[in-house]
C-alpha positions in Angstrom: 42.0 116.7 195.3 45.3 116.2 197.6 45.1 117.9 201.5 47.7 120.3 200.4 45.8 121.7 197.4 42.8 122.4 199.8 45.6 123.6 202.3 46.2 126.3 199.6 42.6 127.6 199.0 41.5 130.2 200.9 38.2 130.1 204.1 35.8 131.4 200.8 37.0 128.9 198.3 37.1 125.8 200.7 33.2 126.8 201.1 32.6 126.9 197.4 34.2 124.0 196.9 32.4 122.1 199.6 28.9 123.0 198.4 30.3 122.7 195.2 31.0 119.1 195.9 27.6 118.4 198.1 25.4 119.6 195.1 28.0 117.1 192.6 27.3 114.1 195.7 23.3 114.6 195.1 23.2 114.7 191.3 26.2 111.3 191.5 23.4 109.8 194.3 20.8 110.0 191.9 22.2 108.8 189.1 23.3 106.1 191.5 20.1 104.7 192.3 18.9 105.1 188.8 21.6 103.0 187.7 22.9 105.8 185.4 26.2 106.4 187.3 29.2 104.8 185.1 31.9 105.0 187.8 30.6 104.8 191.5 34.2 105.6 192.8 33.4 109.1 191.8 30.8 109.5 195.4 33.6 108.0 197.3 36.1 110.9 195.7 33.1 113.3 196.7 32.7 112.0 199.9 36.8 112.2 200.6 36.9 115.5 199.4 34.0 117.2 201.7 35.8 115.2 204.5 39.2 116.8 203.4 37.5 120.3 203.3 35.8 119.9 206.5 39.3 118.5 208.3 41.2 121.7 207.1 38.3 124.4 208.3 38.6 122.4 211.7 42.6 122.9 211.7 41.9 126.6 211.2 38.9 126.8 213.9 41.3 125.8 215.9 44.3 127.7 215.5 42.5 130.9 215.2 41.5 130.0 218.9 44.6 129.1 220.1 43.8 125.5 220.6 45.9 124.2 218.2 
């Protein structure tokens, strides 16, 4: 997922998405230490993801405040 596709999502859907992409990060951790997991560059997408999510609800924190 690009920056300026979660740029486009709304406060409601970025929270989906993010626990939508915490409860795919368990289930790819599992099957990571089960050796079950056919690609292990699918956590590291995971992992960018939740940090893209978390970057752009900052960014609007932040302007809603005036800080930014």
């Amino acid at each position: 997922m690009k920056s300026s596709e979660v740029r486009d999502l709304s406060d409601d859907e970025l929270a989906i998405r993010e626990r939508e992409l915490r409860e795919s990060l368990g289930i790819l951790r599992l099957r990571f230490r089960t050796n079950q997991l056919e690609s292990p560059t699918r956590m590291r997408e995971a992992r960018r993801d939740i940090a893209r999510i978390k970057t752009i609800r900052v960014e609007r924190e932040r302007k809603a405040q005036g800080n930014g």
